[in-house]
C-alpha positions in Angstrom: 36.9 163.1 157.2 40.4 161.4 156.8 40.4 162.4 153.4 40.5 166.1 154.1 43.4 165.4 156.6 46.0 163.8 154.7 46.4 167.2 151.6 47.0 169.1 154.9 49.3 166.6 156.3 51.4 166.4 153.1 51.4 170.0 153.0 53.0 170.8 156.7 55.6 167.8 155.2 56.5 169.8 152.5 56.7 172.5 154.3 59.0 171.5 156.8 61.1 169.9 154.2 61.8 173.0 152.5 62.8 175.0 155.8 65.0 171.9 156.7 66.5 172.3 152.8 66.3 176.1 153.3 68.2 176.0 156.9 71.1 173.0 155.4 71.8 175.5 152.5 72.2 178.5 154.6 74.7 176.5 157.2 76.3 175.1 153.8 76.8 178.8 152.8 78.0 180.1 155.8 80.5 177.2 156.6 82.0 178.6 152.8 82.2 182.4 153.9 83.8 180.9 157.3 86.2 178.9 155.0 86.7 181.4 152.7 87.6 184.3 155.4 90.5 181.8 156.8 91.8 181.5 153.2 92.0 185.2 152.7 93.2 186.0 156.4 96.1 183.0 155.5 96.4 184.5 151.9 96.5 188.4 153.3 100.0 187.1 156.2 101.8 185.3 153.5 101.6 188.4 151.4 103.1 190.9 154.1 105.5 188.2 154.7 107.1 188.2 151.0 106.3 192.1 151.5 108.6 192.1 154.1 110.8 189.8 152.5 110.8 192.0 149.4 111.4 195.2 151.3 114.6 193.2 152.7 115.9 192.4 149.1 115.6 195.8 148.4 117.7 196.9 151.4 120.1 194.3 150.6 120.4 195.5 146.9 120.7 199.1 147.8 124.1 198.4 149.7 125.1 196.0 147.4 124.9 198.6 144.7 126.3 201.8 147.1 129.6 199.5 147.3 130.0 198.7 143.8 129.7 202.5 143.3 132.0 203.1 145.9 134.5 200.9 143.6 137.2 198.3 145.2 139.2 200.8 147.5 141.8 198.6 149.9 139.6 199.7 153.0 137.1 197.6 152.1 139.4 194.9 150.7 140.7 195.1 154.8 136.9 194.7 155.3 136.2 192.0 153.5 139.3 190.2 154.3 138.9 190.3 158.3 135.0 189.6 158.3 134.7 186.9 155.8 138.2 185.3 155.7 139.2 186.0 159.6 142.7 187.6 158.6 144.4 189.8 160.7 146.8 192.5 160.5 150.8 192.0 161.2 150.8 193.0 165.4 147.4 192.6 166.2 145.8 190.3 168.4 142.2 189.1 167.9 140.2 187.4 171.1 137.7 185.5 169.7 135.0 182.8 171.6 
């Protein structure tokens, strides 16, 4: 009688060894979607960042471009020259903090 006993012991072994493997591969493939989600939710800001960044560039290129077209008039050498350099005209006063 302990013979018939031990093929149906080794079989509820094996059988609980493969659900253990079973359940250990299904937590090891969900902890790499869960891993894999973060790294496109990281990937997916630091694109709309350098989107936004881009989109800047552009803006910045645009007025760069509309004042070259608008050529070197002495308005906006007077522009240039009070904003960047500080410079004043003769008579005026400038308040500054």
């Amino acid at each position: 009688m302990a013979k018939g006993k031990k093929p149906a012991q080794k079989k509820l072994c094996a059988g609980l060894l493969s659900k253990v493997l079973i359940v250990t591969l299904l937590a090891a493939a969900a902890l790499q979607l869960f891993q894999l989600h973060e790294q496109l939710d990281a990937a997916q800001a630091s694109r709309d960042a350098l989107e936004a960044q881009v989109e800047a560039t552009r803006q910045k290129n645009d007025a760069l471009k509309g004042d070259i077209a608008e050529g070197c008039t002495p308005e906006k050498i007077q522009e240039i020259a009070r904003r960047e350099l500080g410079w004043v005209l003769p008579g005026e006063y400038v308040f500054g903090n």
